[in-house]
C-alpha positions in Angstrom: 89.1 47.7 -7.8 86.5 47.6 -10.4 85.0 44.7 -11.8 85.2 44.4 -15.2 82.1 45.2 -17.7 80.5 42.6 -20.0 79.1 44.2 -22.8 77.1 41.1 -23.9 75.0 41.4 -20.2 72.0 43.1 -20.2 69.8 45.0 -18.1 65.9 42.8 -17.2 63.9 45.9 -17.0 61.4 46.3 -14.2 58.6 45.4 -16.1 59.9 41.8 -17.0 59.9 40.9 -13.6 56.5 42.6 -12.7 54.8 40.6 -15.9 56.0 37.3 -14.4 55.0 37.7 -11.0 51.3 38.6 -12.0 52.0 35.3 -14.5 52.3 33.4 -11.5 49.9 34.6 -9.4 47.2 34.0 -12.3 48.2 30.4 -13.0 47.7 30.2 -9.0 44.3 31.4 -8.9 43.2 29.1 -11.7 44.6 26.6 -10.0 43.0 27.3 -7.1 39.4 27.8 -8.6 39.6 24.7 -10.6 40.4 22.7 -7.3 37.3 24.5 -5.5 35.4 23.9 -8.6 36.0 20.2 -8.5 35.9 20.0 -4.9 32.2 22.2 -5.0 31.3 19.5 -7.4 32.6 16.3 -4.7 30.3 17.5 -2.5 27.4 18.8 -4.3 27.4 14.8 -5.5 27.6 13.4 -1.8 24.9 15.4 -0.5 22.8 15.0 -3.3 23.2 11.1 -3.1 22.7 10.9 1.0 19.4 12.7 -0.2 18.7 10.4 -2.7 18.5 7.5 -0.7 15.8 8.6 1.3 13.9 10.0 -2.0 13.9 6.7 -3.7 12.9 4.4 -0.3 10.2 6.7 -0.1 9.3 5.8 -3.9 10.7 2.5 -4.5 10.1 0.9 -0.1 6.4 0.1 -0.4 7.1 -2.1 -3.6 9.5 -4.3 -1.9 7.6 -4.6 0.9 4.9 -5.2 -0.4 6.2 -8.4 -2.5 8.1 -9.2 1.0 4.6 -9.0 3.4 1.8 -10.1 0.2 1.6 -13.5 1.9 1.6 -12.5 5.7 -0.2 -14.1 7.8 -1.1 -12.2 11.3 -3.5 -13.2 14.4 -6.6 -11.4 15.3 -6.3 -13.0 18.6 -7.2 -16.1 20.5 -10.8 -17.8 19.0 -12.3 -17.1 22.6 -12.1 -13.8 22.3 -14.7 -13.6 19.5 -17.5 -15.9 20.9 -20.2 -17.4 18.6 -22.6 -15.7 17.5 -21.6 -12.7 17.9 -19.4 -9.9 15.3 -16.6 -8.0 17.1 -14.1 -5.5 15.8 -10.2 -6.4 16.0 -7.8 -4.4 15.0 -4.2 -5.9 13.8 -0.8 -4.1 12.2 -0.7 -4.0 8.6 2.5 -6.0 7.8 2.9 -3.8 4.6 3.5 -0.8 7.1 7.1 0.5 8.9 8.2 1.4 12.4 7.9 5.1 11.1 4.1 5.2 10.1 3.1 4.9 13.4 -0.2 4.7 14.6 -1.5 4.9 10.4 -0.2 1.4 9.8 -2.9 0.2 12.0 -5.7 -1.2 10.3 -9.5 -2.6 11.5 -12.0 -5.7 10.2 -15.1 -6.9 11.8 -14.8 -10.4 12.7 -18.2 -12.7 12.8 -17.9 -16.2 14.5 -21.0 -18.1 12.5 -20.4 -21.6 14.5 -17.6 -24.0 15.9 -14.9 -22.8 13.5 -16.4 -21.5 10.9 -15.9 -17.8 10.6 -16.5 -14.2 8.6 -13.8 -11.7 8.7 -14.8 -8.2 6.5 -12.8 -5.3 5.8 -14.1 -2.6 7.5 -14.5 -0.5 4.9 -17.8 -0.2 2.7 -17.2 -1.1 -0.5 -19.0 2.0 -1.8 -16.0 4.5 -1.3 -14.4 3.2 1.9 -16.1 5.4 4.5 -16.0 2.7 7.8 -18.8 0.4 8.5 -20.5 0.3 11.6 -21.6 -2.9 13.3 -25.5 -3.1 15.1 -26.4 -5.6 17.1 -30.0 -4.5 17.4 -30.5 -5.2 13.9 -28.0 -7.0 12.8 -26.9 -4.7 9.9 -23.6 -3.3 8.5 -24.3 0.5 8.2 -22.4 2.9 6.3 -22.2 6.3 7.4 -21.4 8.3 4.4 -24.0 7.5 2.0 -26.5 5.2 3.8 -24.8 1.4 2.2 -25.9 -1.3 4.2 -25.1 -4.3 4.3 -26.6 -7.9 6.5 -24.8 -9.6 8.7 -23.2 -12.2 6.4 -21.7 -9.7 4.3 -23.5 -9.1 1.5 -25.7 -5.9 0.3 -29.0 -5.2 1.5 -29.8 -1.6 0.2 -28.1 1.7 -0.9 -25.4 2.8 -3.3 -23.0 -0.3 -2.8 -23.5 -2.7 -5.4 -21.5 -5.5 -3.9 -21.1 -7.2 -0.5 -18.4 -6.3 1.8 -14.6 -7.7 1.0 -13.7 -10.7 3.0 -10.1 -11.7 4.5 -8.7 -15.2 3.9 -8.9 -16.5 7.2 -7.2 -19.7 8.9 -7.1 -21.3 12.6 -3.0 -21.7 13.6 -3.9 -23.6 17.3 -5.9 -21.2 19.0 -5.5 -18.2 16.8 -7.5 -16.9 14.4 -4.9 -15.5 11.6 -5.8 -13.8 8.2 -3.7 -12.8 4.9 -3.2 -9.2 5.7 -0.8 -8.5 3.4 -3.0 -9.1 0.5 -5.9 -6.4 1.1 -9.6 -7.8 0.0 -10.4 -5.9 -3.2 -11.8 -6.8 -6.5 -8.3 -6.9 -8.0 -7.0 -9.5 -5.4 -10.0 -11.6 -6.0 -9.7 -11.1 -9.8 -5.8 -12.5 -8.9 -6.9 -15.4 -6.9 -5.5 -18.5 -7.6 -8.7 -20.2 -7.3 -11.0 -17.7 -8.3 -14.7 -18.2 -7.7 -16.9 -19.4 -10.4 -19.5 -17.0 -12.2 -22.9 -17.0 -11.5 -24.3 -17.4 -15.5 -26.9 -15.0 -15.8 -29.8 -16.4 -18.0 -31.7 -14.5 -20.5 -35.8 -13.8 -20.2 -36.3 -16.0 -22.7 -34.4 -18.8 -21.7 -36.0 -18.6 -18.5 -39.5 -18.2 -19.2 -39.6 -22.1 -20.2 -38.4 -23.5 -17.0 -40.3 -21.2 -14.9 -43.2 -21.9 -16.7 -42.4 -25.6 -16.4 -42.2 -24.9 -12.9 -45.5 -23.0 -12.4 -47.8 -26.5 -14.3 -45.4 -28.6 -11.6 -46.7 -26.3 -8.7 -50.3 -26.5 -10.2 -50.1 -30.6 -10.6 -49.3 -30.6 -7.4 -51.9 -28.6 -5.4 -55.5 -30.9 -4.2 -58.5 -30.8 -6.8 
């Protein structure tokens, strides 16, 4: 039996069909591109912030510790191990310093026990251009090795291209410890920053002088036998 004709049916030609497929399979691959697209850019993000963090410790770490450790305190060691009279090195951990720096976050003074406890703690570098001093007994001289600065025994500058003393620690006795303010590094800014900063020396003129030393000069002559 046939089936009956519609005339109002027609025919999808092969193209139609062809056209919508490829339709399809385009909106799928811009689908899919987009999602790789967005994923690429997930993960471009989360590495670059896990690399980040690092970055910025690096920069923005000594800062904060530095604030944290400016007021640390750390021991040198017991007093009897630097005995009177005499200037020893010591070597302690610079608190501003991490776990990772290693064997670079130690750092050096000379220590000089003058009497009971009264006591002189230098940096050990010359305050030239930081070369290391070196301590001689013999003649009881801070020598520098670079550029022939020298200093004496209390510190201050006996000859060469230094024109200042050696920089000092803040020093304190805890017990039987000698302790010093690491975390603050003796330099002219941190004396500049002091809280009680030491008073200038006023520097007078030649011709304010020559009065009193002249004064000084008839006193000496008054006072010598006829």
């Amino acid at each position: 039996m046939s089936t009956p004709h519609d005339p109002g049916a027609q025919l999808q030609p092969e193209g139609t069909t062809e056209a919508t497929t490829a339709a399809a399979a385009k909106d799928a691959l811009h689908t899919r591109r987009a999602f790789l697209f967005k994923l690429s850019l997930y993960l471009n993000g989360a590495v670059g912030a896990v690399l980040a963090v690092p970055i910025f410790g690096y920069i923005l770490g000594p800062a904060f510790r530095k604030s944290a450790s400016y007021n640390s305190w750390v021991s040198l060691g017991t007093v009897s191990e630097f005995p009177e009279g005499e200037t020893r090195l010591a070597d302690y951990r610079n608190p501003v310093t991490m776990v990772s720096d290693g064997a670079t976050g130690n750092a050096a003074c000379w220590v000089r026990h003058i009497e009971g406890k009264r006591f002189q703690v230098f940096a050990i570098n010359c305050a030239h251009l930081g070369c290391p001093v070196r301590w001689f007994a013999q003649s009881r001289l801070f020598l520098c090795p670079c550029h022939g600065g020298a200093y004496y025994e209390d510190g201050s500058r006996a000859s060469g291209p230094p024109e200042r003393g050696l920089f000092e620690y803040e020093y304190k006795l805890v017990g039987n410890h000698l302790m010093i303010q690491a975390g603050a590094m003796p330099t002219p800014a941190t004396e500049a920053c002091a809280k009680k900063p030491k008073p200038l020396i006023q520097i007078e003129s030649p011709s304010s002088a020559a009065p009193a030393q002249e004064a000084e000069a008839a006193e000496r002559s008054s006072s010598w036998p006829a």
